[in-house]
N, C-alpha and C positions, 0 to 999 in steps of 0.2 A: 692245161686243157687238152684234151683229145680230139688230134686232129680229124677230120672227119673220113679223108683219105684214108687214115690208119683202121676206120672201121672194116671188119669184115663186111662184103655187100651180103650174103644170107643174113647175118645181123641188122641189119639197116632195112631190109625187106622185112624183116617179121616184124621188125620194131614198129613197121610204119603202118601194120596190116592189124595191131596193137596200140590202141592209141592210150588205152591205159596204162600198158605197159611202159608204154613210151613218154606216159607224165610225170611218172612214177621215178624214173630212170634219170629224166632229166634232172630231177631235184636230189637229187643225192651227191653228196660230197663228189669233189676228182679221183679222189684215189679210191671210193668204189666201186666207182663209174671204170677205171682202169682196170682193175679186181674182174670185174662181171665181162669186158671186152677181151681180158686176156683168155679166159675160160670160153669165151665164143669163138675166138683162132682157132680152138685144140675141136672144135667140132668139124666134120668133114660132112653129114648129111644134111638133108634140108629137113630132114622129118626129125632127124636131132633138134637140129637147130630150132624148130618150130616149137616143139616137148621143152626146149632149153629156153625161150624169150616165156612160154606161155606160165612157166614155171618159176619163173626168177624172182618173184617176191610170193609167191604160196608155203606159207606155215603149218 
């Protein structure tokens, strides 16, 4: 399980400001819940970040 401390806080802000995104997210296995958190680390802006939660399950 992923701790919540290990979240990025921009990750945890868009998430929250997403609540779709954030239903979405919950329900998905740990390890691509891991997958999708490790690729939020590697972001440094908030306008990333925001283009990166808004985008995370769009096909």
């Amino acid at each position: 399980m992923i701790n919540n401390e290990e979240l990025p806080i921009g990750f945890t802000m868009e998430l929250a400001m997403h609540s779709d995104v954030l239903n979405h997210f919950a329900q998905l296995p740990e390890s691509e819940k891991e997958s999708i958190v490790n690729e939020a680390r590697q972001i440094n802006s908030h306008d990333e970040m925001r283009s990166y939660v808004e985008n995370m399950f769009v096909k």
